[in-house]
C-alpha positions in Angstrom: -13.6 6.1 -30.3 -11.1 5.9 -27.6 -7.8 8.2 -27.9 -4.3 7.5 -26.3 -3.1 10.2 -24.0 0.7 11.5 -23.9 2.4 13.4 -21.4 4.7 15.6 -23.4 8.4 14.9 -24.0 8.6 13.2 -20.9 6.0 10.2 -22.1 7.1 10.3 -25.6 7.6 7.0 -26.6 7.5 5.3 -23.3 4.1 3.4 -24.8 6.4 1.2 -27.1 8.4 0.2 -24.4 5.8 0.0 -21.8 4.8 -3.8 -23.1 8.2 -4.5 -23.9 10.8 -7.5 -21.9 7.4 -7.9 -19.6 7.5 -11.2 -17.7 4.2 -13.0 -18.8 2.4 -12.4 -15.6 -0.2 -15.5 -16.2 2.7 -18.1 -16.7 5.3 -16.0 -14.2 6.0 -17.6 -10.5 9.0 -16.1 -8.7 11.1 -18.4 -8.2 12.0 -20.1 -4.7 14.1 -17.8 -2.7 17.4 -18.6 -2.0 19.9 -17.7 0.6 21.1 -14.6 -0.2 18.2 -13.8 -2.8 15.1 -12.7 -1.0 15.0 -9.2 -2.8 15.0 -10.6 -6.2 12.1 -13.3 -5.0 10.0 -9.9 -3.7 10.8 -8.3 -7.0 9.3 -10.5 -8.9 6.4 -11.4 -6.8 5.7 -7.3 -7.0 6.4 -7.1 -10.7 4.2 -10.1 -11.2 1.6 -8.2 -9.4 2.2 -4.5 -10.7 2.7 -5.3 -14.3 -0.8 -6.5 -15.7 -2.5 -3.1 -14.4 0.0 -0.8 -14.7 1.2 -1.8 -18.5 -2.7 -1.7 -19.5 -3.7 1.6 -17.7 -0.5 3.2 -19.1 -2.4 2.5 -22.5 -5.9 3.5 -21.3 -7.0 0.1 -21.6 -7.2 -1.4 -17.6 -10.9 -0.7 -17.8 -11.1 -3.0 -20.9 -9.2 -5.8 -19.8 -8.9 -6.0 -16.1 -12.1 -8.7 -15.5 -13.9 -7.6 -12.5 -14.4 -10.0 -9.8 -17.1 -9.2 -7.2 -17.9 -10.6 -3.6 -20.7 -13.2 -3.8 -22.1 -10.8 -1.2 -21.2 -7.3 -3.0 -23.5 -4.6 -1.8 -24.8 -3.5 -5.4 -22.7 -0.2 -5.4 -20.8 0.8 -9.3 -18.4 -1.7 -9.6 -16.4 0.8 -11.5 -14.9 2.1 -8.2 -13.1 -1.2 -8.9 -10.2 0.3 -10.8 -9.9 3.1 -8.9 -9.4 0.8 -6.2 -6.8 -1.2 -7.7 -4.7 1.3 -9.0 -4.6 3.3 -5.8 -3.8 0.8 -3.6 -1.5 -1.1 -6.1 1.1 1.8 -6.3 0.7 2.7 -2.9 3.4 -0.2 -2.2 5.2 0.2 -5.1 5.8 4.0 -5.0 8.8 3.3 -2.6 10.5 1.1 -4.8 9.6 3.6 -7.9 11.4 5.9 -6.3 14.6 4.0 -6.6 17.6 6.1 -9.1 17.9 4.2 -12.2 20.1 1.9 -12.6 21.5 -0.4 -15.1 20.5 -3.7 -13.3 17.3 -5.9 -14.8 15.9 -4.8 -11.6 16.4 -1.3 -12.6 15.3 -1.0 -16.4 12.2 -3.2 -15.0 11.4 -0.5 -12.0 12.4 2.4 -15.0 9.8 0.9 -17.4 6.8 0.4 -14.4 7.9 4.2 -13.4 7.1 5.2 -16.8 3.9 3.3 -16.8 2.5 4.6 -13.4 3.0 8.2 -14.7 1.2 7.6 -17.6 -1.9 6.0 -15.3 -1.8 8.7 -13.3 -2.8 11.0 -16.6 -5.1 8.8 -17.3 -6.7 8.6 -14.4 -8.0 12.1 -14.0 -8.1 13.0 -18.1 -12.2 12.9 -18.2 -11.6 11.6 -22.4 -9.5 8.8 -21.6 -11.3 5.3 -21.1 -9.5 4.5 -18.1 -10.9 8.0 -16.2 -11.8 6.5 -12.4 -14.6 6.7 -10.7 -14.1 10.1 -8.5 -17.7 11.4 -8.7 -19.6 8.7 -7.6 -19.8 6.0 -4.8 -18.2 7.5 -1.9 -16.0 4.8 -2.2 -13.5 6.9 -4.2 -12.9 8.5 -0.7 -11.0 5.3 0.6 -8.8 5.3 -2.4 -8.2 8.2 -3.2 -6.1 7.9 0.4 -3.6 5.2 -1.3 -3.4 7.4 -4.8 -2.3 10.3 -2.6 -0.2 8.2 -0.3 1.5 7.3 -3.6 2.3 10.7 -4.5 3.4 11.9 -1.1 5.6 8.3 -0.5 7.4 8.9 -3.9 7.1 12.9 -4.9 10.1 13.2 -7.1 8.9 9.9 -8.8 5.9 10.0 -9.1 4.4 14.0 -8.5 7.2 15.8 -9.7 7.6 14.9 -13.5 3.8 14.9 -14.6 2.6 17.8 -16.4 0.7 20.5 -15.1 -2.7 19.6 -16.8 -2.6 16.1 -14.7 -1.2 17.7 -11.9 -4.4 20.3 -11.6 -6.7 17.8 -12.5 -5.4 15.5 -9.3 -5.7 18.3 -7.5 -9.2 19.4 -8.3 -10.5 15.2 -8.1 -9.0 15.2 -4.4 -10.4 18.7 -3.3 -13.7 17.5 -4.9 -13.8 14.5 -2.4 -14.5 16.9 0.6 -18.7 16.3 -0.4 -18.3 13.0 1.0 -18.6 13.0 4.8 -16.7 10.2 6.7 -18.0 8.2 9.1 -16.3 7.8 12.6 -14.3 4.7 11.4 -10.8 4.4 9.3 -12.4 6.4 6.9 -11.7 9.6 8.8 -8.3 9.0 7.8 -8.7 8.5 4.2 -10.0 12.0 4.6 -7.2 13.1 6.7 -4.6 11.7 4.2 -6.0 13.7 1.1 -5.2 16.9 3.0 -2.0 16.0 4.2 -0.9 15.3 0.5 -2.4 19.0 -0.1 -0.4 20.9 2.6 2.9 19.1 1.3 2.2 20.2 -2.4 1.6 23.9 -0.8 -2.2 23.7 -1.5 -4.7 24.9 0.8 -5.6 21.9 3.1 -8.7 21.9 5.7 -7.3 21.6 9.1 -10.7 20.2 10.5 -10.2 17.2 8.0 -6.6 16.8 9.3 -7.8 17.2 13.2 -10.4 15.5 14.1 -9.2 12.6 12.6 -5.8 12.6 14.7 -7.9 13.1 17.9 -10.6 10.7 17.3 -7.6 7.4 16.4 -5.8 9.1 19.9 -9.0 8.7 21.4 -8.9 5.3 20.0 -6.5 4.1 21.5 -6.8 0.6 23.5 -3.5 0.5 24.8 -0.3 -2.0 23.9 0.0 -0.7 20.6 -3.7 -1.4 19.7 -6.0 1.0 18.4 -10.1 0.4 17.7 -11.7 1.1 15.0 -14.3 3.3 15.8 -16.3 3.0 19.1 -16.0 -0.5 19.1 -12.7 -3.0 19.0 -12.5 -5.4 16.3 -10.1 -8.4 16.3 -8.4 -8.1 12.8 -5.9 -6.0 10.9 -7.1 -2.4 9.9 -4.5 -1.6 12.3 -2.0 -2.4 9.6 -4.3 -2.0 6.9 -4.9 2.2 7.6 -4.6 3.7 11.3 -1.3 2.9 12.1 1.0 4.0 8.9 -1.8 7.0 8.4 -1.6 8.2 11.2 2.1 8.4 11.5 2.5 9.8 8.1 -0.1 12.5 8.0 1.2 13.7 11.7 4.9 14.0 9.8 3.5 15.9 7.6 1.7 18.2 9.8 5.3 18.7 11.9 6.7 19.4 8.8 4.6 22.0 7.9 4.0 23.6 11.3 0.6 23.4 10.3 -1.8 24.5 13.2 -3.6 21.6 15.6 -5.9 22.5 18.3 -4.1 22.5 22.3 -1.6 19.9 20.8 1.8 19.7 19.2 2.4 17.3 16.0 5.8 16.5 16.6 5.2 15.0 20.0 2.3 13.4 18.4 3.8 11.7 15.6 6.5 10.6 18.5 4.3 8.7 20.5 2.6 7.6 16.8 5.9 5.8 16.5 6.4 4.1 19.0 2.8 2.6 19.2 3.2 1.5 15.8 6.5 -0.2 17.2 4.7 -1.7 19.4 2.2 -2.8 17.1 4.9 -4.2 14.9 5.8 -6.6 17.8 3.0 -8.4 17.7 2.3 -8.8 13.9 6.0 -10.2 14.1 4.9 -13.0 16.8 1.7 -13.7 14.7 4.3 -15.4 12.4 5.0 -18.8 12.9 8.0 -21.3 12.0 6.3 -21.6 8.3 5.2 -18.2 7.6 1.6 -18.5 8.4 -0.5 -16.2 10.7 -3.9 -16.0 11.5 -6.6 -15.8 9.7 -8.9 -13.2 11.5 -11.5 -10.6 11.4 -12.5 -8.3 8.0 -10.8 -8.0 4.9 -8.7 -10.9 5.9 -8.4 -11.2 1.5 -5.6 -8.2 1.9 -3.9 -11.0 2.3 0.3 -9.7 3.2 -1.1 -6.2 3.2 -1.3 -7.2 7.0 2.5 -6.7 8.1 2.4 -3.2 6.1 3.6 -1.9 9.6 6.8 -4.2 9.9 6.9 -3.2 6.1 7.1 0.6 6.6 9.2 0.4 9.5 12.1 -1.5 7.7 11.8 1.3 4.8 12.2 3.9 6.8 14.9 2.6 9.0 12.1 2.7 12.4 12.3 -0.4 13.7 12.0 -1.3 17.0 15.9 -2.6 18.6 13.6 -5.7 19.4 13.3 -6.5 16.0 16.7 -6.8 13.5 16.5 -6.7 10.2 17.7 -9.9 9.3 14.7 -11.4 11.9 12.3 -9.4 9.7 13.0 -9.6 6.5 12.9 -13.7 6.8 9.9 -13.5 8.3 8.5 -11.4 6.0 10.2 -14.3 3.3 8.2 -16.8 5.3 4.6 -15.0 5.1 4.9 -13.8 1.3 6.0 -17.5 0.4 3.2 -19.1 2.5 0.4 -16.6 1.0 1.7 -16.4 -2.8 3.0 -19.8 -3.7 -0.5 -20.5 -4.4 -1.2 -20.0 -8.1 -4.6 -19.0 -7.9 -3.9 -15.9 -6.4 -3.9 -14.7 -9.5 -6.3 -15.1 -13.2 -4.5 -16.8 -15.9 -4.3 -13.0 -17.3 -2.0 -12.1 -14.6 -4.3 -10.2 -12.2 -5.5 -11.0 -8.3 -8.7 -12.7 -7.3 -10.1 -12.3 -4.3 -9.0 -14.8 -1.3 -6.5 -15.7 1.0 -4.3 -18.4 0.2 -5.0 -18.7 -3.2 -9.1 -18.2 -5.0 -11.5 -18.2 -2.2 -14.4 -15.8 -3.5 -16.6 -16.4 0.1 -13.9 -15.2 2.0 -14.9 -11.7 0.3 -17.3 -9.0 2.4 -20.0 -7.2 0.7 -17.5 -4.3 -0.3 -14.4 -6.8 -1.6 -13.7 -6.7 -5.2 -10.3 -7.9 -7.0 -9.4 -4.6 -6.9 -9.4 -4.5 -3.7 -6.7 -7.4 -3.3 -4.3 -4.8 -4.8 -3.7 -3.5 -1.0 -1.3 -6.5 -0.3 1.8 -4.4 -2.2 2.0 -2.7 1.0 4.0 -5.1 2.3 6.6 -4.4 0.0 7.2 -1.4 0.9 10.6 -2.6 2.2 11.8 -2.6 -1.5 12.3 0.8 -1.4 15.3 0.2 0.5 18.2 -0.2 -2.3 19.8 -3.6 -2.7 23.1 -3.1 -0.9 21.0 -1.6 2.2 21.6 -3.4 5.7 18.0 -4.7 5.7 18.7 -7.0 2.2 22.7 -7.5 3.2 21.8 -8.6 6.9 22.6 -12.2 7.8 18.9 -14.0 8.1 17.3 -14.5 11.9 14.6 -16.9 13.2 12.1 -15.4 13.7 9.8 -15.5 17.1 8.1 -18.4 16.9 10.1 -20.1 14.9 12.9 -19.6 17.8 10.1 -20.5 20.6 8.9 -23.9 19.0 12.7 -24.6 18.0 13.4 -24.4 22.3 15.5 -21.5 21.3 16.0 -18.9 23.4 13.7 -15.9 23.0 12.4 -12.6 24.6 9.3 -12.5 26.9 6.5 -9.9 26.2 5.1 -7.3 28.4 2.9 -4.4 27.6 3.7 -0.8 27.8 2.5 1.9 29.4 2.6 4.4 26.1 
C-alpha cells in the first residue's frame, strides 16, 4: 500500500492546494509573446513544463504517472534512473525562480504553490517508503543527477534547503555521500562528482577535496582556448560546454573561494576569475549561433536538451555577469527567439503534459543510447534568467537585435576576435 509523506507544519495542507488553479499542462500553450511580455511567455512555457512532475512527485505519485519514454537505442540500464533524472535536472532551472519572495501576483501564488511542491519531492525523493524514492543505489547514472538535485539546493538554499526537515535533510545528505562508490570517468562526469562536494562544504559537511580538485585541474587542463573547453581528451563539436563544464565549473570554484577550502599550488578565487570570463567568452558565441528567427544549429550529442544549450547566456543574465558585449535587451530577445523556435512545436510535450524526447517537437531517433524523457527535463536551464524579479533591468530593458539578426539585416555589428585567456 503506498502512504503519503508530510513534512510537518511546514507541508501541512500544501497537498490540497498543490493540484489546485494548475494550467492543464496537455491543453496549455504560452501564448505568443508580446512587446513588453516576454517574462510572462517564459513563465508559462516553465510552468507548463514544471507542473506535471512536480504536482505528481509532491504526491508520491511521478513514478506512477510520468510514462517513460526510451531511446530506440537505450543501452538496457534501469530505466528507473529516469525520474531521478527528471526531477534533478527539472528544478535545477527552476530553483532560481523558486527563490523569488512571494508575492501577490498570479505569477507569485503560481511560483508559491510549485515551491511548495518541490519541497515535498524533495522528501519524497530520499524517504526509502515512499513510491516516488529515486534511484540512488543503482546505475551510476544517479551520479550525473544527483549534480542538478544538488545544484538545486545550492542555487536556491533558503528556498529550497533551508525549510525541509531534518529527517529529509540527513537523508540528502547520506544519498549524496553514498555516491562517492561510483568512480568517474575523465569526462563531464568528474564534475557531477565535484558538484556533490561543493554542495557539502556549503552545508558545513565534510567534503573530499580530491573530488573537488582533480576535477578543476583536469576542465583547466581542458581547455582549447577562445572560451572552448573539450570534453575529455578529445574535442567534441556540440554543447556540454553549456550543458555542464562551463556553469560547474564556475559555481563549484565560488564555492571553494567562499570557503577557503584548500586546492593544491593554486588559489580559487583567481580560478573562478578566469572561470568567468571564459564562460563570457563562451557566451559570445552561443549568442552568434542565433540567427534572425531563433534557430541555431543542430550539432553533436544530446542535441534533444533542446534550449538547455544557452544555459551560459542563461546564468550570466541571472547573476548580472554578462559580458559589456552583450546587453540585456540583445539577450533576452534572443533568448525570446530560440525558446519560441524550439517550443512552439506541440509535440514537445505528451498529451499528459510531459516532454518527449526530440528537438523541435517528437523526434525519438534523435535520442542516444542514454536519452530518456527524463532527460529532456535539462532544457529549464535556460530559464534560469527568471530568477531575476520582474521589474529587474534584464525584463524592463528596451529589446535588441540580436547578432545575426543585425548582420543579415546590413546592420551594423561588432567583428570577432579570439582572446588570449
Amino acid at each position: 500500500m503506498k502512504r503519503r509523506h508530510f513534512m510537518g507544519s511546514l507541508m501541512a495542507g500544501s497537498l490540497a492546494t498543490a493540484g489546485a488553479g494548475i494550467v492543464d499542462a496537455a491543453a496549455a500553450t504560452p501564448p505568443a509573446s508580446a512587446a513588453g511580455n516576454d517574462r510572462a511567455y517564459m513563465v508559462n512555457l516553465l510552468q507548463k513544463m514544471a507542473d506535471p512532475v512536480l504536482t505528481n512527485m509532491a504526491r508520491g505519485e511521478l513514478h506512477k504517472n510520468f510514462a517513460l519514454e526510451l531511446s530506440p537505442t537505450w543501452d538496457g540500464r534501469d530505466p528507473k534512473v529516469a525520474y531521478l533524472e527528471c526531477f534533478g535536472r527539472l528544478i535545477a532551472g527552476l530553483a532560481p525562480w523558486l527563490a523569488l519572495p512571494d508575492d501577490a501576483t498570479p505569477e507569485g501564488r503560481t511560483r508559491a504553490r510549485l515551491r511548495q511542491a518541490a519541497l515535498q519531492s524533495y522528501v519524497h525523493s530520499v524517504d526509502p517508503n515512499s513510491p516516488d524514492y529515486l534511484a540512488w543505489r543503482g546505475h551510476g547514472q544517479a551520479l550525473v543527477d544527483s549534480a542538478y538535485f544538488t545544484n538545486a539546493l545550492m542555487r536556491a538554499p533558503k528556498a529550497l534547503w533551508e525549510p525541509l526537515d531534518a529527517t529529509t535533510k540527513a537523508r540528502i545528505v547520506a544519498e549524496i555521500k553514498g555516491l562517492r562508490r561510483i568512480e568517474p570517468p575523465y569526462i563531464n562526469w568528474m564534475l557531477f562528482a565535484a558538484m556533490n562536494e561543493a554542495w557539502l562544504l556549503s552545508i558545513g559537511e565534510e567534503a573530499d577535496p580530491m573530488r573537488t580538485n582533480v576535477a578543476i585541474r583536469k576542465i583547466n587542463e581542458w581547455y582549447v582556448g577562445d572560451g572552448w573547453i573539450k570534453d575529455g581528451e578529445a574535442f567534441h563539436f556540440d554543447y556540454y560546454s553549456a550543458f555542464v563544464m562551463q556553469p560547474m565549473l564556475l559555481e563549484i570554484l565560488e564555492v571553494l573561494e567562499q570557503h577557503k577550502a584548500p586546492f593544491w599550488n593554486g588559489k580559487p578565487a583567481e580560478l573562478r576569475a578566469q572561470a568567468l570570463k571564459r564562460m563570457q567568452r563562451y557566451a559570445e558565441h552561443l549568442e552568434r549561433f542565433i540567427s534572425p528567427t531563433g534557430s541555431y544549429p543542430p550539432i553533436g550529442r544530446s542535441l534533444t536538451y533542446r534550449t538547455a544549450a544557452f544555459q551560459p547566456l542563461a546564468l550570466l543574465a541571472w547573476r548580472k555577469q554578462l559580458p559589456a558585449s552583450l546587453p540585456e535587451g540583445q539577450v533576452r530577445a534572443a533568448l525570446q527567439a530560440v525558446h519560441r523556435a524550439v517550443w512552439s512545436e506541440p509535440s514537445n510535450f505528451t498529451k499528459d503534459g510531459y516532454l518527449t524526447i526530440g528537438f523541435v517537437g517528437h523526434q525519438p531517433a534523435l535520442g542516444d543510447w542514454y536519452s530518456n524523457n527524463g532527460s529532456m527535463y535539462i532544457a529549464s536551464e535556460s530559464f534560469l534568467a527568471l530568477g531575476l524579479p520582474a521589474t529587474d533591468s534584464y525584463w524592463t530593458s528596451a529589446a535588441q537585435d540580436w547578432t545575426q539578426k543585425k548582420a543579415f539585416a546590413g546592420q551594423t555589428f561588432k567583428k570577432d576576435y579570439p582572446v588570449d585567456y
